[in-house]
MIZA-235547 format. One line per 5 residues: their letters; for each residue x, y, z of C-alpha. Coordinates in steps of 0.02 Angstrom, whole numbers. Example, Ala and Ser with C-alpha at 12.3 -4.5 7.8 and 13.67 -1.06 7.14 Angstrom:
BEGIN
as = 615,-225,390; 684,-53,357
This chain:
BEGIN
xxxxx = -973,3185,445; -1070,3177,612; -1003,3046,705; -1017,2868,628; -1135,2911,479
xxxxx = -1069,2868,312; -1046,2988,193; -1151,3014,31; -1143,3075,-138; -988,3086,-198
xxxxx = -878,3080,-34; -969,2899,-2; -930,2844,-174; -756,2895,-125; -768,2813,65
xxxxx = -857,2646,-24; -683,2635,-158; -567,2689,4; -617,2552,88; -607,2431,-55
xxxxx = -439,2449,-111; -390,2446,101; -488,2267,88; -398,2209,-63; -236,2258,-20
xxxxx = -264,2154,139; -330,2002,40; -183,2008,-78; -72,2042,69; -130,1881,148
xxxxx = -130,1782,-3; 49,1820,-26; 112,1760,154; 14,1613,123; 36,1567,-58
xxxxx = 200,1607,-118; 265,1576,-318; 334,1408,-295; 159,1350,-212; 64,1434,-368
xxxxx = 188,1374,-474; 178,1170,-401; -10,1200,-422; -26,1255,-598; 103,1110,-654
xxxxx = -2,982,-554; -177,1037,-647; -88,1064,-819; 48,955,-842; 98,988,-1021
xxxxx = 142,1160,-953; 292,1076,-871; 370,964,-1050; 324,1115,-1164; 398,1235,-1074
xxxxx = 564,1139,-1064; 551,1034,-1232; 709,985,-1279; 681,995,-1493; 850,945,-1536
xxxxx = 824,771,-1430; 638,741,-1442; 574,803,-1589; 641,653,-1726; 583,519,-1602
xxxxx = 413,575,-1545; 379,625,-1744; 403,455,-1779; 310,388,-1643; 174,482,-1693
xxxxx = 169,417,-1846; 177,253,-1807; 48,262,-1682; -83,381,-1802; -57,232,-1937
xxxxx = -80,85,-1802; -243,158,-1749; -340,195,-1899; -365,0,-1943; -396,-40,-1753
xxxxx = -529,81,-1775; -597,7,-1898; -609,-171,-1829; -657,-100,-1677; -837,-140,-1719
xxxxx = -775,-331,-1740; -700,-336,-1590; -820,-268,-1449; -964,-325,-1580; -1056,-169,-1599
xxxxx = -1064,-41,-1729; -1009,129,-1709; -961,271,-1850; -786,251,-1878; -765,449,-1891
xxxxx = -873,443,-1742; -712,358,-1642; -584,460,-1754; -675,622,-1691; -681,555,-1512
xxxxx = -508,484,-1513; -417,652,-1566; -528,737,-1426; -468,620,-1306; -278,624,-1351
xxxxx = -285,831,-1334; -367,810,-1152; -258,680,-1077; -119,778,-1167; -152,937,-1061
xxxxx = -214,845,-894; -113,687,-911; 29,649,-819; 114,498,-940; 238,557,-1070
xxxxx = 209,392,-1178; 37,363,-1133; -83,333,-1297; -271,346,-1267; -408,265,-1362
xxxxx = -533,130,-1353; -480,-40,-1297; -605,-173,-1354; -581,-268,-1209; -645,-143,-1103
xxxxx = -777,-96,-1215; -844,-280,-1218; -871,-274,-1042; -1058,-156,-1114; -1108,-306,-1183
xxxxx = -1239,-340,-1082; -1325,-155,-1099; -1285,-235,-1301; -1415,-373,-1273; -1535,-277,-1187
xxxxx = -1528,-131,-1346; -1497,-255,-1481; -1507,-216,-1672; -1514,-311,-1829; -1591,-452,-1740
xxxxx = -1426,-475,-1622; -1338,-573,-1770; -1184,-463,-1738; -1173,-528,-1552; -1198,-716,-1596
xxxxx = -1046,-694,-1732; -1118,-681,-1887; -1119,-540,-2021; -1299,-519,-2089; -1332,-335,-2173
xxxxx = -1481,-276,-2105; -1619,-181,-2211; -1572,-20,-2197; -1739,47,-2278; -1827,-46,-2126
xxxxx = -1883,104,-1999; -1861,-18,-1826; -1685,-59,-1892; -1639,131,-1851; -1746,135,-1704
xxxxx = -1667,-6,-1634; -1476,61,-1670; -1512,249,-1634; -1579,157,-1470; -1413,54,-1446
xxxxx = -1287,198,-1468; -1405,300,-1326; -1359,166,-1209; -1176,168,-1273; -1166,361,-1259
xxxxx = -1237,334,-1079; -1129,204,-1027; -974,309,-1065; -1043,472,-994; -1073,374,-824
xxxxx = -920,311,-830; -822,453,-871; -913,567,-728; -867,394,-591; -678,427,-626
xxxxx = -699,599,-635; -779,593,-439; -639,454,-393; -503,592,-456; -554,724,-367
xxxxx = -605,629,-216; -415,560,-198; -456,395,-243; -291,382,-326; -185,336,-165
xxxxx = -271,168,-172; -115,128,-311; 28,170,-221; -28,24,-75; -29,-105,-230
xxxxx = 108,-197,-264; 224,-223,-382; 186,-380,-426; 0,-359,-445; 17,-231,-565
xxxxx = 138,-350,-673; 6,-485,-654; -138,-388,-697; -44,-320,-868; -23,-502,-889
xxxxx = -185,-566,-891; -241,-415,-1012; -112,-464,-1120; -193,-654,-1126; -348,-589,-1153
xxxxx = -287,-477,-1291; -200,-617,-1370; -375,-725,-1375; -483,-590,-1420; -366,-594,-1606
xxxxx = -387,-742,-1623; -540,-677,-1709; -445,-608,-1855; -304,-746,-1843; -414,-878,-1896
xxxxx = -555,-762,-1993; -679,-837,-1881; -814,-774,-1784; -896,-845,-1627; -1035,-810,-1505
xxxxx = -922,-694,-1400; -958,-719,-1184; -891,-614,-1049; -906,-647,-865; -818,-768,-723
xxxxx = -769,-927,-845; -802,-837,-1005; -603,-857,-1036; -598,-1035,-1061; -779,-1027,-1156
xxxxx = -722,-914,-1296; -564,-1026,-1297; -705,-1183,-1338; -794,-1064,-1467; -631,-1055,-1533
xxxxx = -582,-1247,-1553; -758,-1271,-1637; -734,-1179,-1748; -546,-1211,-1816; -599,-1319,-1972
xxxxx = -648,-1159,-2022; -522,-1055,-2013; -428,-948,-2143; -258,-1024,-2215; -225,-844,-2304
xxxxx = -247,-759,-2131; -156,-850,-2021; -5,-851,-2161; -17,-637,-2153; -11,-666,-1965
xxxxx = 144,-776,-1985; 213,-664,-2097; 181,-514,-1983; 244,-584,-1815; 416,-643,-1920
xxxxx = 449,-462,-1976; 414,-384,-1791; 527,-507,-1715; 666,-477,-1860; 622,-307,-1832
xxxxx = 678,-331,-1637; 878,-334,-1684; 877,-174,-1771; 923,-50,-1658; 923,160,-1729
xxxxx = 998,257,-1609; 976,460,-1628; 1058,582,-1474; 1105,439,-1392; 910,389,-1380
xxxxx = 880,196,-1428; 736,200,-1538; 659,41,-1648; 635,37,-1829; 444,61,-1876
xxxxx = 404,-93,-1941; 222,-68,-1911; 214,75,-2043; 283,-41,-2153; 159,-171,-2130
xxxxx = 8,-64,-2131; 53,47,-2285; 130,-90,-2378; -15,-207,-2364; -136,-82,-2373
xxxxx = -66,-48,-2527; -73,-228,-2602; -238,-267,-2536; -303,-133,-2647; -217,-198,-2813
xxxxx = -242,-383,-2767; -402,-453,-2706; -343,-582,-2547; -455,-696,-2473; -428,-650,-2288
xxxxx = -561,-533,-2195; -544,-362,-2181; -661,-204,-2130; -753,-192,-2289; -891,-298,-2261
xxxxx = -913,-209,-2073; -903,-37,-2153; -1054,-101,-2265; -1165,-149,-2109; -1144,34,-2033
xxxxx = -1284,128,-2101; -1221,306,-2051; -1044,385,-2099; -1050,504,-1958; -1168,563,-1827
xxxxx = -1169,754,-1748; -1119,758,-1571; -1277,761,-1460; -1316,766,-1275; -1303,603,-1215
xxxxx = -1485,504,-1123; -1512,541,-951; -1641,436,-909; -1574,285,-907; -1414,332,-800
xxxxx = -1476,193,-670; -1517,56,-788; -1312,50,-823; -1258,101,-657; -1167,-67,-608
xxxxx = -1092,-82,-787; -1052,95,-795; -971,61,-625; -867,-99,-684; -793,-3,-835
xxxxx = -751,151,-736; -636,38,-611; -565,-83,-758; -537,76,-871; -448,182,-729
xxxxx = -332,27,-657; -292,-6,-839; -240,149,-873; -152,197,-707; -53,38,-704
xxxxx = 4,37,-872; 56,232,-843; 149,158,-682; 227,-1,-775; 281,159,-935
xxxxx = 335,286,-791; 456,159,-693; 552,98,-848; 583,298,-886; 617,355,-710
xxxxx = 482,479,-663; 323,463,-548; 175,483,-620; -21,593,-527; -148,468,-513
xxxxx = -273,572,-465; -241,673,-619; -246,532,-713; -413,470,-668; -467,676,-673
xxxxx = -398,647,-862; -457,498,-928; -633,537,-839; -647,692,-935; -583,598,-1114
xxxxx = -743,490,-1059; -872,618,-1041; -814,703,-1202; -826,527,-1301; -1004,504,-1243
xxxxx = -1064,656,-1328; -971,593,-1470; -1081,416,-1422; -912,316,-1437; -846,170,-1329
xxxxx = -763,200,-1166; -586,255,-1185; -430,212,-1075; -237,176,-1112; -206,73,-1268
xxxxx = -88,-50,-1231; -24,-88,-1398; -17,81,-1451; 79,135,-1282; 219,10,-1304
xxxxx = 240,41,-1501; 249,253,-1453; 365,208,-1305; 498,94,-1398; 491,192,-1567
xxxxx = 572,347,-1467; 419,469,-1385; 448,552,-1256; 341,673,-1230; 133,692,-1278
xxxxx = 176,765,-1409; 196,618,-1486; 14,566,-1433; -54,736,-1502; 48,702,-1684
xxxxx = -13,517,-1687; -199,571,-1658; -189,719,-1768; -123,591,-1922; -261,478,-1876
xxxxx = -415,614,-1909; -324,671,-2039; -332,501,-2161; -488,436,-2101; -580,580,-2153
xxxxx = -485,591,-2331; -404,421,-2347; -520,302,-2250; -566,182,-2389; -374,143,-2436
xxxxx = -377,54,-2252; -529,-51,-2274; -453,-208,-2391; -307,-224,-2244; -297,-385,-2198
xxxxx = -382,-406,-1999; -216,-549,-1981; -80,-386,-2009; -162,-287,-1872; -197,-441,-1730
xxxxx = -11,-474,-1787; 59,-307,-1746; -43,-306,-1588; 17,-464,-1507; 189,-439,-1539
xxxxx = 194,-257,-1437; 75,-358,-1289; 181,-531,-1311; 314,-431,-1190; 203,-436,-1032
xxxxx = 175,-616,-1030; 377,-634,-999; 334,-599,-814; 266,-771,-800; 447,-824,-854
xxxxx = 536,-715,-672; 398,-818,-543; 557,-951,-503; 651,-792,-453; 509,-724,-393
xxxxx = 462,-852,-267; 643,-853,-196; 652,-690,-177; 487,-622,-88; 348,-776,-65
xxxxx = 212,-645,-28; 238,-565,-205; 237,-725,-274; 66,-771,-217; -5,-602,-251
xxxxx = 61,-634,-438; -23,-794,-441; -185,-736,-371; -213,-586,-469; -165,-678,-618
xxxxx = -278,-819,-608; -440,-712,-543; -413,-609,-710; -417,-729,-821; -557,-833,-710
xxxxx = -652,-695,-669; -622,-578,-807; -550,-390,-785; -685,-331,-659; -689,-453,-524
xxxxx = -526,-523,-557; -483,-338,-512; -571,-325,-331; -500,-498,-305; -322,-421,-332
xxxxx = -339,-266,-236; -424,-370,-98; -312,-498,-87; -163,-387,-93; -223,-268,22
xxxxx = -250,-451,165; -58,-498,115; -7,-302,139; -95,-309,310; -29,-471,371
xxxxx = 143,-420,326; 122,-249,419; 49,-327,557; 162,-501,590; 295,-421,721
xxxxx = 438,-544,739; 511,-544,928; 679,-585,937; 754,-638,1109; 946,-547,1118
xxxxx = 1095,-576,1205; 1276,-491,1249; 1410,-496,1096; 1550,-517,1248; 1671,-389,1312
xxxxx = 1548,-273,1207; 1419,-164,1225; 1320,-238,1067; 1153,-344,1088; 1112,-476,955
xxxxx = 975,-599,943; 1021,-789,983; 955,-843,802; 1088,-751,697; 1246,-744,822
xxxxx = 1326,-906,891; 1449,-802,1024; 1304,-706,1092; 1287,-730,1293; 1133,-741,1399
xxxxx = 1124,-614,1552; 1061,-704,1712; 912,-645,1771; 876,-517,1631; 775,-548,1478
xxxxx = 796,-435,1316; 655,-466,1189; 674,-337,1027; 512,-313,942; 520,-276,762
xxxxx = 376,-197,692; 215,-107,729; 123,-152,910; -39,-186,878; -198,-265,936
xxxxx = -160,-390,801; 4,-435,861; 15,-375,1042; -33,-546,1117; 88,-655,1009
xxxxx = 234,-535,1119; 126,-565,1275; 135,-764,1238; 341,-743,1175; 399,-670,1328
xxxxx = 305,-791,1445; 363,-965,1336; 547,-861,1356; 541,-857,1552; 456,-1008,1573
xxxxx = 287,-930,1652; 114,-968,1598; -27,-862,1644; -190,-894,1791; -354,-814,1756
xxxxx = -415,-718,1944; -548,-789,2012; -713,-672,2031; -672,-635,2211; -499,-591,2176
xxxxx = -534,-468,2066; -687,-414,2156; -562,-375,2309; -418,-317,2214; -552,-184,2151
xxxxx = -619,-140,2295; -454,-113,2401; -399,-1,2237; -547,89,2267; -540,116,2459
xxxxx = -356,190,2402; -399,307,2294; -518,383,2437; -386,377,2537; -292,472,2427
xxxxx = -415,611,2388; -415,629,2579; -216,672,2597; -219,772,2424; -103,913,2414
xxxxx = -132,1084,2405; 18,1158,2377; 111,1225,2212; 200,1087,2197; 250,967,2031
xxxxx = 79,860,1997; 97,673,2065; 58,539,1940; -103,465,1931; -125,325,2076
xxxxx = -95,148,2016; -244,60,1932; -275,-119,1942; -328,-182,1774; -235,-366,1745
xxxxx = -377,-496,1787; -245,-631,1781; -78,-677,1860; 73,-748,1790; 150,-918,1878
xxxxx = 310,-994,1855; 273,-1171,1760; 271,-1320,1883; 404,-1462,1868; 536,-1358,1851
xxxxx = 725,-1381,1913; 808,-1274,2009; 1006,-1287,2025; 990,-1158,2184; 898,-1102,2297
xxxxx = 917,-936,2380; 787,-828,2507; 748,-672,2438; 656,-531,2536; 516,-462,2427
xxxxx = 450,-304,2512; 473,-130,2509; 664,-72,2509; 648,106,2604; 816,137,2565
xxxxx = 910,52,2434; 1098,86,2339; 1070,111,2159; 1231,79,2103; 1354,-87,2145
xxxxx = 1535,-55,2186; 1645,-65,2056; 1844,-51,2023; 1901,99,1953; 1906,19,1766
xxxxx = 1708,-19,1779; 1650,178,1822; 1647,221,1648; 1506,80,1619; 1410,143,1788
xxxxx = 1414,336,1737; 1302,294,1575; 1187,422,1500; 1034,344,1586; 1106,355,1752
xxxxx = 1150,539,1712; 957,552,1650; 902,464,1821; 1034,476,1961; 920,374,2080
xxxxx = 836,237,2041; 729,208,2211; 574,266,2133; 590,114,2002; 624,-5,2161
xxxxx = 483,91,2262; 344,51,2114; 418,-118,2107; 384,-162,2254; 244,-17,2338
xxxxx = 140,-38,2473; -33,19,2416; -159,-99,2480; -206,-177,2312; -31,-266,2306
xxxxx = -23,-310,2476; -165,-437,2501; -127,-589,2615; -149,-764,2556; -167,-911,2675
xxxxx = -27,-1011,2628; -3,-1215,2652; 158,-1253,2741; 320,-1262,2650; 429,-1398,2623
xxxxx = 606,-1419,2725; 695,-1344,2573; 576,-1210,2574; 545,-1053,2707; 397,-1039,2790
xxxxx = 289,-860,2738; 144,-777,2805; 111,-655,2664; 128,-657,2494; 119,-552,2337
xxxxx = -42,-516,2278; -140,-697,2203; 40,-762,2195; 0,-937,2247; 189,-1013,2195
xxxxx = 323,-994,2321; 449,-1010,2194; 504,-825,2104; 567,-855,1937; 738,-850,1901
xxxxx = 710,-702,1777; 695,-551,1880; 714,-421,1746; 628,-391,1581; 691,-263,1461
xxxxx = 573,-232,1295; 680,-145,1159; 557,-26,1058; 700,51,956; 606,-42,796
xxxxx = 440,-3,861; 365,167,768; 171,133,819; 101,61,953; -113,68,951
xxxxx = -247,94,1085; -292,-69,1110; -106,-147,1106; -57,-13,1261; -210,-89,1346
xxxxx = -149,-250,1332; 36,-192,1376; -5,-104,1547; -115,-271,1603; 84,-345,1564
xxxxx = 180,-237,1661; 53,-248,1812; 36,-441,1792; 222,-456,1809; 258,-354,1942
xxxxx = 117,-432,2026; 239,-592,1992; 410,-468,2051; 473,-470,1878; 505,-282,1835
xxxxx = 495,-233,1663; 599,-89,1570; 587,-23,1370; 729,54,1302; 757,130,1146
xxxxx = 581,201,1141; 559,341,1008; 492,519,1081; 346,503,981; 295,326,1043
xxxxx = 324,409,1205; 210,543,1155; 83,394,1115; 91,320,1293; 69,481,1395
xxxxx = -85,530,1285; -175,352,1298; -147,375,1488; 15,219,1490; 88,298,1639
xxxxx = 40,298,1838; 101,275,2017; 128,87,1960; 225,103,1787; 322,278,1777
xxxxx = 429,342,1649; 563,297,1761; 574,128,1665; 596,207,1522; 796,215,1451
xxxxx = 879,306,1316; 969,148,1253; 967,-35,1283; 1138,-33,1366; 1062,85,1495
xxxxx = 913,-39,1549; 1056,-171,1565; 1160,-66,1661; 1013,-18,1762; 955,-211,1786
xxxxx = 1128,-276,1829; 1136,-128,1971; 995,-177,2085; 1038,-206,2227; 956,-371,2324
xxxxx = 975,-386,2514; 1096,-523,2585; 1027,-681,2626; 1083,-650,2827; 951,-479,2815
xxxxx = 812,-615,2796; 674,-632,2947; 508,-714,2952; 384,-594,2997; 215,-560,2945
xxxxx = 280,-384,2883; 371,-471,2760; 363,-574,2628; 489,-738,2583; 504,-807,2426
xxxxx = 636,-899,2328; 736,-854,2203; 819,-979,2065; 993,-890,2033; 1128,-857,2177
xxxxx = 1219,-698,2226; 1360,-781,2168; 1299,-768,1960; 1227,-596,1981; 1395,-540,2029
xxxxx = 1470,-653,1891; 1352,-585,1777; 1372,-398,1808; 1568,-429,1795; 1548,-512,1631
xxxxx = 1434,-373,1555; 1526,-218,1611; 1725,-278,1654; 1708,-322,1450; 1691,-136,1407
xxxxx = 1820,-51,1483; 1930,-61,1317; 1798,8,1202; 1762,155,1316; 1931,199,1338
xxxxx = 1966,198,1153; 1824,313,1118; 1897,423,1253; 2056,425,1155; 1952,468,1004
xxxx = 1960,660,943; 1768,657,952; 1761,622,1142; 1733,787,1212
């Protein structure tokens, strides 16, 4: 073809699909090492899950049950629709809702991931518009201040103004719906799994309350000048009072009536496949009154009258306004977040009683498409029905089928049957609904139980309870989440230190609260931290340990630290003088001087004995005591295996770089007391406290933060500064991992203080050897000090900890594990 030019005619054609099959067969070739069938497969069920229960319906076991559910649920909802215009005091189409309803049930039955979940308008949530209401109002606003007026339908601003109303409506719910559809695919969804329990029972709770007092409405066939907002609770419950010497003797008998028959209706148990299900009482009820109320004329309120104030049957869907997407941005906002916790914690509260886990994310994907969908339909915002979910769940559905029958029977009568629902008696329906919601108020009857078992639950309860009923759903809800995210925090963050001792003759370490035969070590100091390190709780350790050993911390003066500093400084020149050249393992990092105070041994106290200790550098030192033949097995350990000598521990203890080596002018000591020339670095005491080990157990320990390792290595220098050497044992690899990439180790604090087990460390801390009492000189090469414990109880000490343990490792010996 002449080198590198491309074909034509024909043969390119040819060359052009050559080429494109070689580049799909790679494409498909990589797709399949990187997606395999079970990935696809996880995918597809996640997006769609009613691929996963109608693929594997079980029709023998489900079909009766969710049949029946759906029935009871289809009949439940057609007179809720119907007073739905009492309740959230605005009037909508009922085949408006129907139409919107069904749409919404066939949605969150494909993308939902709740097998009893039943979605439709909740008035609550939908009252939570009525502000946009009172900006848009119609018919003079008489249907917001609680009165039934028919308007003039053959006035033209009557339809202006309601034509105008449902536009803010329809864009209300299209904002809304296209929020939870941004918080669903954005992830927002994790935000559930950090609430609690008890938040989620609390918050049911409260919507339960406010269900029960929003019926009260067609209890008493009364209506009042409705408020929402903080307080608005305990208003309405005023409006209420008021207006009690005119309430409804015929409706609150129905209601009576109706709540005696549920609760009856409680001790019959049906059980079909081994599947508890309840009778449908609510069927009953609405069918048989329904029935009655249309041969006998009752003197209760029903929907009639609000059917006669709509002046359209049904509107076409239409694209929803636009324009005034801003004007309703914070309400649009505040029923996006009360519609999606409503519905994901009620899916949550469903899921847990039936053992599954339910998608969040999908969930809010669902319900925010169910949302956008209403608004063209310019319906009310929808979420999970509460009644309606408990009635579906306890009268046997299981799957969304159940959902898609209920919603199916509900289109189906109100476009054919609608009128033989509107003489039902309001008292029947507020009856059936607070005896499904009655259920989660019962939580208030576990807080005893509550409070004795987790305190921090308990107060969570009680806060998010109160600040919904206070504050209403919206900003009782932030309340919630924000308080029970501070608790969540303060619990993750509130390490408890626990000071530990020796079980004896063991190798076992328990803390002194919980053990009464546990057995200090001289001179060693075990604190166990249980929790998180972090910059929240690093300096309650820092002031533990020092209260433990009896210390208190000095700040340095500005000249000390100005020529601690500078001698650092002057070493590290020093040491990029002498570097090495040669292929040899890298040294650590020189020693860096970052405590800027110094730890002191509290003044006034008693010592039992005195001994003269010589503090500096120990060229050559034994690592290892000598022991009778039944102590070796104690002395061979796995960290002395890991680390057969121990001088470079002893030679970072005490080193001689010239920032821990400054002289002190000292005043002269008492006759009990050795005179010095030299001290340890801004060690102004001449007493060394009697702890001379500290051993940190991080075996609980699974983060430790930037900050907290900050505040850690200004520990470890501070106390060797004091000769106190500090060891952590039990440190996971991936804490470990955290220290060497925040820079934890140098010259001054290795990784030689780091042990596989506590045992090790105390092994390791009982083994140092200290220098006879006879070996001491005063010499301004050296340093004198005192030391509050005698050779005498080291010696006892190490005898107690390791003679003890002789039995147990010779029984594991004799054990047909011990290799």
């Amino acid at each position: 073809t002449g080198g590198d030019t491309i074909p034509q005619g024909i043969f390119g054609s040819a060359w052009r699909h050559f080429w494109l099959l070689r580049l799909g067969e790679g494409m498909l070739s990589v797709l399949s090492r990187r997606c395999s069938w079970h990935k696809f497969r996880r995918c597809l069920l996640t997006v769609f899950p009613f691929l996963e229960w109608m693929c594997f319906y079980r029709f023998k076991d489900w079909l009766l049950g969710d049949l029946l559910a759906g029935i009871s649920v289809g009949l439940v909802q057609i007179p809720q629709v119907l007073m739905l215009g009492l309740l959230a005091r605005h009037l909508i189409p009922p085949l408006n809702v129907s139409y919107a309803a069904f749409c919404a049930s066939v949605i969150y039955g494909i993308f939902g991931s709740c097998h009893q979940m039943s979605i439709g308008t909740f008035f609550l949530v939908s009252a939570l518009a009525i502000n946009v209401l009172r900006t848009q109002p119609f018919n003079r606003g008489h249907l917001l201040l609680g009165t039934f007026i028919q308007a003039d339908f053959s006035n033209t601003s009557f339809y202006e103004n309601y034509n105008r109303s449902l536009s803010s409506v329809a864009s209300v719910t299209l904002l809304t719906g296209i929020i939870q559809l941004s918080m669903g695919m954005l992830g927002f969804g994790f935000i559930v799994a950090y609430i609690p329990e008890a938040a989620i029972s609390a918050y049911l709770a409260a919507t339960a309350l406010h269900v029960m007092l929003s019926q009260l409405t067609c209890i008493f066939g009364i209506m009042i000048s409705y408020n929402s907002g903080p307080i608005a609770f305990f208003y309405n419950i005023i409006n209420y009072c008021l207006g009690l010497p005119k309430a409804n003797s015929t409706s609150i008998l129905l209601f009576l009536t109706a709540m005696v028959a549920l609760r009856i209706n409680k001790c019959i148990r049906i059980s079909f496949n081994q599947y508890p299900i309840e009778f449908p009482m609510e069927v009953f009820l609405v069918l048989g009154f329904a029935a009655f109320s249309n041969k006998v004329n009752m003197a209760t309120e029903n929907s009639l009258m609000l059917m006669e104030m709509i002046p359209y049957s049904f509107l076409f869907p239409v694209t929803p306004d636009m324009s005034n997407l801003t004007e309703v941005l914070i309400e649009s906002f505040s029923l996006a977040l009360v519609s999606s916790s409503l519905l994901v914690f009620l899916g949550k509260k469903i899921a847990s009683f039936h053992n599954y886990d339910v998608n969040s994310n999908q969930d809010l994907i669902a319900i925010g498409l169910c949302n956008v969908v209403s608004s063209f339909f310019r319906s009310y915002v929808f979420t999970g029905a509460v009644a309606r979910t408990i009635i579906q769940d306890k009268t046997g559905g299981r799957q969304q089928f159940a959902s898609l029958v209920g919603a199916g029977i509900m289109l189906l009568l109100m476009m054919k049957m609608a009128r033989f629902f509107y003489r039902l008696p309001n008292a029947i329906v507020a009856g059936i609904v607070l005896s499904n919601v009655l259920p989660y108020l019962e939580a208030v009857y576990t807080l005893p139980s509550l409070w004795r078992q987790n305190q921090y639950d308990c107060l969570i309860w009680m806060v998010t309870f109160m600040s919904a009923i206070l504050l209403g759903l919206d900003i009782g809800l932030v309340v919630a989440v924000t308080f029970a995210f501070f608790i969540i925090t303060v619990q993750s963050h509130r390490t408890k230190i626990l000071l530990l001792g020796q079980i004896p003759n063991t190798n076992i370490y328990r803390s002194f609260q919980d053990y009464r035969e546990v057995a200090n070590i001289p001179g060693v100091k075990i604190f166990q931290c249980c929790n998180a390190i972090t910059f929240v709780n690093v300096h309650y350790l820092k002031r533990k340990v020092l209260e433990e050993i009896e210390m208190v911390k000095m700040p340095l003066t500005e000249e000390e630290i100005y020529t601690l500093f500078s001698q650092n400084e002057e070493g590290a020149q020093r040491g990029k003088i002498c570097r090495c050249y040669c292929n040899c393992d890298e040294p650590e990092p020189s020693p860096r001087v970052i405590y800027t105070e110094r730890y002191e041994v509290q003044r006034g106290r008693e010592s039992s004995f005195i001994n003269l200790v010589r503090c500096s550098r120990f060229e050559s030192m034994n690592t290892a005591q000598t022991m009778s033949e039944d102590q070796v097995p104690y002395i061979t350990s796995s960290s002395s295996q890991r680390n057969p000598n121990y001088e470079e521990v002893e030679k970072v203890w005490l080193s001689d770089d010239p920032s821990r080596s400054m002289t002190i002018t000292l005043p002269e000591a008492s006759d009990t007391q050795v005179r010095a020339t030299k001290l340890l670095p801004y060690s102004t005491s001449t007493i060394l406290p009697s702890i001379h080990t500290i051993i940190l157990d991080f075996s609980m320990v699974h983060l430790v933060d930037a900050r907290a390792l900050v505040v850690l290595r200004q520990m470890f220098s501070a106390f060797q500064n004091a000769n106190i050497l500090v060891l952590i044992a039990g440190c996971h690899s991936f804490v470990v991992r955290s220290l060497e990439k925040n820079d934890f180790f140098d010259a001054g604090i290795t990784k030689a203080q780091l042990f596989l087990t506590l045992h090790d460390a105390v092994l390791f801390a009982l083994s140092r050897k200290l220098p006879e009492s006879s070996e001491l000189s005063v010499d301004e090469s050296e340093t004198v000090i005192q030391e509050t414990f005698s050779e005498t109880d080291k010696k006892t000490a190490r005898v107690q900890v390791m003679k003890g343990l002789t039995r147990s490792a010779r029984d594991y010996t004799k054990s047909p594990t011990y290799k």
